[in-house]
N, C-alpha and C positions, 0 to 999 in steps of 0.2 A: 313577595320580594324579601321580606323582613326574615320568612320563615328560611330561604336561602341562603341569607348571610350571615345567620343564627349559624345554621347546618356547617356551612362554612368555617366559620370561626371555631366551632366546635370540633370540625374534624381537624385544623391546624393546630388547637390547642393539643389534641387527643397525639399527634405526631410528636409535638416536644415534648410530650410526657413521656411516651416511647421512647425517646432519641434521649432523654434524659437519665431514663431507667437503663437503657443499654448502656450508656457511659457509666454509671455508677458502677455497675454492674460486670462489665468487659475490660473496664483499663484498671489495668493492676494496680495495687498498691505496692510501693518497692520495701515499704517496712515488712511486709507480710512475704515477700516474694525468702526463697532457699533456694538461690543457682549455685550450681557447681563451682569451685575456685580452678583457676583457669590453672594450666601446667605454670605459666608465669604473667607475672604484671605486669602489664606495660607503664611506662613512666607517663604522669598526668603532668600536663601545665594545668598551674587556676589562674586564670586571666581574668584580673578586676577593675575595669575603669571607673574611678572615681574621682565626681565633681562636687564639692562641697557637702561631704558626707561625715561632719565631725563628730555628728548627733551617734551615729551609727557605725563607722567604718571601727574603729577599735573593735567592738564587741565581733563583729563579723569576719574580719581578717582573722582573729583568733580561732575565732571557730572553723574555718578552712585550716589553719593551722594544727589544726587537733586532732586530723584525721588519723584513722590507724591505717593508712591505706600502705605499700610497701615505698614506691618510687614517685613522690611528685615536688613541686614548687608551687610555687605564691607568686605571682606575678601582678602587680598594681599599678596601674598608669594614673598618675594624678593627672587628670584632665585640666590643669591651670585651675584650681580651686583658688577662691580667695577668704578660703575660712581658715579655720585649724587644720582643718585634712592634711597637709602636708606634713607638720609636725607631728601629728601622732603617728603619720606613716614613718618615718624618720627613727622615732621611738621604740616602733616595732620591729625594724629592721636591724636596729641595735639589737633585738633580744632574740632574732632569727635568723638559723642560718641559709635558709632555701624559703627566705620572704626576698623578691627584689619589686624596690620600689621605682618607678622610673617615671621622671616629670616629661608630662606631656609638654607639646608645643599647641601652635593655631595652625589649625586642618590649611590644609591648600585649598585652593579652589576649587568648588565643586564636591566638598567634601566636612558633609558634619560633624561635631566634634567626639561622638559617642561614636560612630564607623571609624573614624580618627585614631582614636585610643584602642580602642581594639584592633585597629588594622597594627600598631606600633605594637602592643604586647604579643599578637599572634608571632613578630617577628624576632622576637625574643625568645618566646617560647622553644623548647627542648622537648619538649614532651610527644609522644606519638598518639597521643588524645589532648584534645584541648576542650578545658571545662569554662565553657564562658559564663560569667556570674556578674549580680549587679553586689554594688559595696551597698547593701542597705539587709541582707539574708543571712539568716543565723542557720548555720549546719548541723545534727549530729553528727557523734565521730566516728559513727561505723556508714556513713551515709556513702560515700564516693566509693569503700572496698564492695558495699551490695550493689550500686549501681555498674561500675565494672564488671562486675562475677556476669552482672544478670546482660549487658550491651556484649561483653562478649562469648556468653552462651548461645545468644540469640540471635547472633552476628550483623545485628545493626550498624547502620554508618551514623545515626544520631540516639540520641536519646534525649526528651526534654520531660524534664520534671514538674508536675503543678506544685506547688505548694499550700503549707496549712498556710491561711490566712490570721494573722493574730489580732485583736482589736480590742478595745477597752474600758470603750464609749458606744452608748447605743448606734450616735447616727455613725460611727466608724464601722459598726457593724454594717447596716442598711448601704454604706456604700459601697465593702466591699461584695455583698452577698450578691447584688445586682449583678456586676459583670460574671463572676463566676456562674451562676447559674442562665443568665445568659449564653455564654459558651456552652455551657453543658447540656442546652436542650436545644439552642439554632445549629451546633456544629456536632456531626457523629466522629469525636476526638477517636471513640472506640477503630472505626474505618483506617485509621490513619497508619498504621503499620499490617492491616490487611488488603489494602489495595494499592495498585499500580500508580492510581491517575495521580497526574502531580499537582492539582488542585485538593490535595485530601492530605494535607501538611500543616504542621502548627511549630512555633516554637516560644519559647518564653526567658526571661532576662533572668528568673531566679535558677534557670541549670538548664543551659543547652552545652550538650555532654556530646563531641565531633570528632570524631578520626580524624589526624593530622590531611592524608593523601586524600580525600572525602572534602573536604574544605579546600585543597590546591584544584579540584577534579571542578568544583561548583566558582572559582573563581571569586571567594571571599576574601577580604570585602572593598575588594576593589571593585565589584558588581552592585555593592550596598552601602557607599559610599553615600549617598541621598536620604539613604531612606530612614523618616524618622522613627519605625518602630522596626528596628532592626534584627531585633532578637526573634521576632513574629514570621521577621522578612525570609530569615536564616533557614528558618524551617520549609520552607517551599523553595529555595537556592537548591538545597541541600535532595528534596525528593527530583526537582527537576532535572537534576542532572544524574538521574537514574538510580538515587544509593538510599537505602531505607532509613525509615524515620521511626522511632518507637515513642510511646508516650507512658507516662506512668502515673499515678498519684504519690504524693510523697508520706502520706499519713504525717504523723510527727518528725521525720526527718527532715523537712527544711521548713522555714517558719519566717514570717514576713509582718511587719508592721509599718504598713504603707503610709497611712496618715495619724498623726501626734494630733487630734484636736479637731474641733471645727474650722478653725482657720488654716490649718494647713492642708486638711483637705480640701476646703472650697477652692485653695489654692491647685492642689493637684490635678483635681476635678475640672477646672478650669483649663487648665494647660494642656490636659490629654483631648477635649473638645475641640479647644482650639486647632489642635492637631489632624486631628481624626477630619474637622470640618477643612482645613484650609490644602491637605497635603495627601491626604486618603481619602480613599471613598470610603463608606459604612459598610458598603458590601463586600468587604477585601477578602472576607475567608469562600464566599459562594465564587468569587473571580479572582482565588490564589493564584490559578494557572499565569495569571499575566507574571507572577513574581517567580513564575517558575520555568520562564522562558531561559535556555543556560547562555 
């Protein structure tokens, strides 16, 4: 029996090493990608909701601000922050002129505060792509003209970008390495713009990049109104109602520093559990489909 569950173990272990090699391997890196520049731009909104992001939101809106991309805006919903956020947003709109800052309200019923703010900036937005981002991700500034060139060569209805992970402390490393390599050897990310099924979709908070009529066709986000990992939700919205999803790696083009410390990650760490245990099930990506009902 022992010698079975050996055998076992070791053939599941032998598949995420496979499933891990294949992603490494198959999903592009957009640093490294050369698509064609399209006959014309389409105009981008960047849609940023932000709650209590003083630490970070400066450095990050500027950097969405840097792009060299031809036609877009900055769009930042302060979620009722009760830090600084609002005055450095305030500060920054003084010194931009396609940064709009717009103070959120309290969600209605039935509706949490992050579906909230993104449902109020989507409807601000102008742009015939909407780049939804979190206020805490630092951009290069050719990052959104290669993501464009390459979503509209390939004629995707999404694009979502992973990001580098930045960290600066041992254990800030060991927490974020965890989950990344978990996705990369439990889910074939690679599958995800070669197949149909609409359980085989991902999306994420630091660049989920949508076609305006793509997002009115999947019913966002008044469909994801609940859900607390919505950026994740977005990406199976978006394949379920039939329109393709592409995935990329960003190499150094987008860059993330999720937790400042031991304490603020036991804090992070804690709250995405909480989450994960009280509101999701653990198995959300093997049973997307249900998030991909239109």
């Amino acid at each position: 029996m022992l010698t079975v569950l050996l055998w076992i173990s070791a053939g599941i272990g032998g598949l995420f090493l496979l499933q891990t090699i294949l992603n490494w391997v198959l999903v592009p890196e957009l640093a490294k990608l050369t698509p064609r520049a399209p006959v014309r731009w389409p105009f981008v909104s960047i849609v940023v909701p932000a709650h209590n992001e003083e630490r970070a939101v400066g450095q990050t809106v500027s950097s969405y601000r840097r792009q060299d991309y031809e036609e877009f805006e900055v769009i930042v919903v302060d979620d009722e922050s009760t830090d600084n956020t609002p005055h450095i947003l305030r500060e920054l709109q003084a010194q931009h002129a396609n940064l709009t800052v717009i103070s959120g309200s309290a969600p209605p019923e039935g509706w949490l505060g992050k579906p909230n703010a993104l449902q109020i900036g989507l409807e601000a937005a102008e742009g015939e792509w909407i780049l939804f981002v979190d206020a805490d991700v630092t951009y290069a500034p050719d990052l959104l003209r290669r993501a464009m060139a390459y979503v509209l060569e390939q004629d995707y209805g999404m694009l979502v970008v992973w990001p580098r992970y930045v960290t600066e402390e041992v254990l800030e490393a060991v927490a974020m390495c965890s989950p990344y390599l978990v996705i990369f050897s439990a889910f074939p990310l690679f599958m995800v713009p070669r197949s149909r099924r609409r359980w085989l979709s991902t999306g994420n908070g630091t660049f989920n990049l949508v076609r305006r009529d793509t997002l009115e066709d999947c019913n966002a986000f008044e469909s994801l109104k609940a859900a607390v990992f919505d950026d994740f939700a977005l990406g199976f919205k978006v394949k379920g109602a039939g329109h393709s999803v592409a995935v990329a790696a960003s190499g150094p083009l987008v860059q993330i520093r999720m937790y400042h410390g031991f304490k603020d990650m036991l804090s992070g760490l804690t709250k995405n559990v909480y989450h994960v245990a009280g509101r999701v099930s653990p198995l959300l990506m093997p049973f997307g489909f249900l998030l991909a009902r239109p």
